[in-house]
C-alpha positions as a Markdown table, in Angstrom:
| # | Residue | x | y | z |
|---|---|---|---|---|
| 1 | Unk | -37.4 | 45.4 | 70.4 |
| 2 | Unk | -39.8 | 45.8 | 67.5 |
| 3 | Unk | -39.2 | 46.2 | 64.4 |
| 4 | Unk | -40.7 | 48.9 | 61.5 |
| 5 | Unk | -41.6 | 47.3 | 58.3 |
| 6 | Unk | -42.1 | 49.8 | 55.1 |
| 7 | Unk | -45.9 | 50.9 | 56.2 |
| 8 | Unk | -44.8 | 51.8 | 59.5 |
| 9 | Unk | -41.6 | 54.0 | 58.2 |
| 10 | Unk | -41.2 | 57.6 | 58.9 |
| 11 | Unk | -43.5 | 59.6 | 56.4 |
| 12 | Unk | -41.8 | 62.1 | 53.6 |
| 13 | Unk | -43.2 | 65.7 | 54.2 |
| 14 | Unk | -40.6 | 67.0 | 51.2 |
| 15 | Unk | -42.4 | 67.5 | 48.8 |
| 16 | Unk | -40.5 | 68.8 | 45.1 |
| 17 | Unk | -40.7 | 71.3 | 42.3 |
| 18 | Unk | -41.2 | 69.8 | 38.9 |
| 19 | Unk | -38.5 | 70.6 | 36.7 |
| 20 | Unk | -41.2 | 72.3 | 33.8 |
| 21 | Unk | -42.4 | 74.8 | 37.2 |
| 22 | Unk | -41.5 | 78.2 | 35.2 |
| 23 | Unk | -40.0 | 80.9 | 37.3 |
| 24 | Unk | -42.0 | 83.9 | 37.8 |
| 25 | Unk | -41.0 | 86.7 | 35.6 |
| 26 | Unk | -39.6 | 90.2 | 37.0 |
| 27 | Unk | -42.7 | 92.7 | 36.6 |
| 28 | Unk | -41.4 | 95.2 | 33.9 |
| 29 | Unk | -42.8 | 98.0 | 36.3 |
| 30 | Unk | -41.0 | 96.5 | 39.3 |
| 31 | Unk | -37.9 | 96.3 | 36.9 |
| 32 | Unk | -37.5 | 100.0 | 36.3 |
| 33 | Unk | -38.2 | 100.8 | 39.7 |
| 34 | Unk | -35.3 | 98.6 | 40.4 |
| 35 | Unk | -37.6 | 96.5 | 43.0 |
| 36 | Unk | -36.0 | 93.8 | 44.6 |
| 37 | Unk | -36.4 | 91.5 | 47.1 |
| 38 | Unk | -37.3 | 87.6 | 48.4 |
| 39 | Unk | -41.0 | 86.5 | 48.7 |
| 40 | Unk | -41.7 | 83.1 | 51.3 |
| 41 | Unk | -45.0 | 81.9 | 50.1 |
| 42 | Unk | -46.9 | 79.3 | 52.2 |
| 43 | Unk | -48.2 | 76.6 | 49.5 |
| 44 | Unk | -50.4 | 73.8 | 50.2 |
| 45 | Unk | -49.8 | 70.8 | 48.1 |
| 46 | Unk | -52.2 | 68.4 | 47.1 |
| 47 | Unk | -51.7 | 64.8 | 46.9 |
| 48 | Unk | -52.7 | 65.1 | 43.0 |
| 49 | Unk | -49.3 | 67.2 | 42.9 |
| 50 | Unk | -51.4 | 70.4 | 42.4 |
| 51 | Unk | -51.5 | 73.6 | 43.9 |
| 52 | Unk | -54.2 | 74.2 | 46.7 |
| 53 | Unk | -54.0 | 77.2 | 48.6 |
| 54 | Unk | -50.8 | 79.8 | 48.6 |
| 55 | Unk | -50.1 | 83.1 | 50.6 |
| 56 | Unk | -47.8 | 85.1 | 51.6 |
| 57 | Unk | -45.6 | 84.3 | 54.8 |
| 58 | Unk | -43.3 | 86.7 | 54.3 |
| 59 | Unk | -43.6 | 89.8 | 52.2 |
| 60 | Unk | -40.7 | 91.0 | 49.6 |
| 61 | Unk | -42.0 | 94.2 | 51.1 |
| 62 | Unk | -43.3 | 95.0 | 47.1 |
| 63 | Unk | -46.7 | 94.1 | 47.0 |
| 64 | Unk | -46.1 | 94.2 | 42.9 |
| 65 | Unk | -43.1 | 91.2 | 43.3 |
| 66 | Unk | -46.0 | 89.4 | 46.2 |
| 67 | Unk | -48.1 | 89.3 | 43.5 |
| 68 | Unk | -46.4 | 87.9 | 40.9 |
| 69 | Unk | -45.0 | 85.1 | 43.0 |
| 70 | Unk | -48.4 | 84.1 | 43.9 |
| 71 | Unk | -49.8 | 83.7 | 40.6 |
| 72 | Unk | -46.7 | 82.2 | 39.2 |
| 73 | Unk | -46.6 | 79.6 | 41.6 |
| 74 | Unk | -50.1 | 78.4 | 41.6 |
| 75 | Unk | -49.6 | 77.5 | 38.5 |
| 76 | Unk | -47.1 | 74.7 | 39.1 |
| 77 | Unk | -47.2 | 71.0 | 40.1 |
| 78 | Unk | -45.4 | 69.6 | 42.5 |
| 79 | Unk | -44.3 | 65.5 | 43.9 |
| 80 | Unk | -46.3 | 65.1 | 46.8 |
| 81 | Unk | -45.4 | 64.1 | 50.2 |
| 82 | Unk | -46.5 | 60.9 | 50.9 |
| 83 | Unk | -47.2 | 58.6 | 54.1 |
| 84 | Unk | -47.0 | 55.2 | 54.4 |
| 85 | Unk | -47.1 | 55.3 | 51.0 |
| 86 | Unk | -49.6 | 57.3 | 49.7 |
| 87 | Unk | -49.3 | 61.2 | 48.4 |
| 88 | Unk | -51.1 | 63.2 | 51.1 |
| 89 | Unk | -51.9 | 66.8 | 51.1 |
| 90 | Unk | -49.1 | 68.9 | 53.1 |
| 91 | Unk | -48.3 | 72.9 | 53.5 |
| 92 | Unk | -44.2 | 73.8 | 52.3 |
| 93 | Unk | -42.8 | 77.2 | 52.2 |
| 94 | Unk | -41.6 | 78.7 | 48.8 |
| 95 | Unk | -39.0 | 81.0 | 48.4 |
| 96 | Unk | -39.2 | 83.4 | 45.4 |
| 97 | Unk | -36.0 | 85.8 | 44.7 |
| 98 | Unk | -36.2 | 89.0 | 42.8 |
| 99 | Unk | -32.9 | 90.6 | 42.2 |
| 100 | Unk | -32.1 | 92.1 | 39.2 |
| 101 | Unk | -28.6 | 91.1 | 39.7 |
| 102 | Unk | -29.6 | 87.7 | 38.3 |
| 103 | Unk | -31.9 | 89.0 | 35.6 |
| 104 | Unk | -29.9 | 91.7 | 33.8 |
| 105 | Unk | -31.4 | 91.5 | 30.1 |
């Protein structure tokens, strides 16, 4: 029976928000409207940690929330997955709430 050694392990595909990621901010418009709702975003992380391309798998159904989600979130950095290894490039899914339940101000 052989044997893996560390090179030959099963690659990580998790990849990991940084802690200093800041969350998007509810759209005042959106707000008073009393918008809600969860946006899945499809983000390709690079092996730098940086954002590559994002869209939207799933809409919140409020193209104003969409929005916001997208260009808050290709802004941040990530931890790369990595193979044998070494950080490689790798597409993750992003959820982004809205509710104004959690953001009463």
């Amino acid at each position: 029976m052989a044997r893996l050694n560390a090179d030959q392990s099963e690659p990580s595909y998790k990849a990991f928000y940084r802690l200093k990621n800041e969350s998007p901010s509810y759209p005042v418009a959106a707000r008073r409207m009393g918008l809600q709702g969860k946006v899945i975003l499809n983000v390709e992380v690079l092996a730098d940690g940086s954002c590559g391309q994002v869209n939207v798998a799933q809409s919140s159904g409020h193209t104003m929330l969409d929005d916001n989600a997208l260009k808050t979130v290709r802004t941040w950095h990530f931890i790369p997955a990595r193979q044998a290894g070494e950080a490689i490039n790798k597409w993750f899914k992003v959820p982004i709430i809205f509710s104004l339940k959690d953001n009463e101000t």
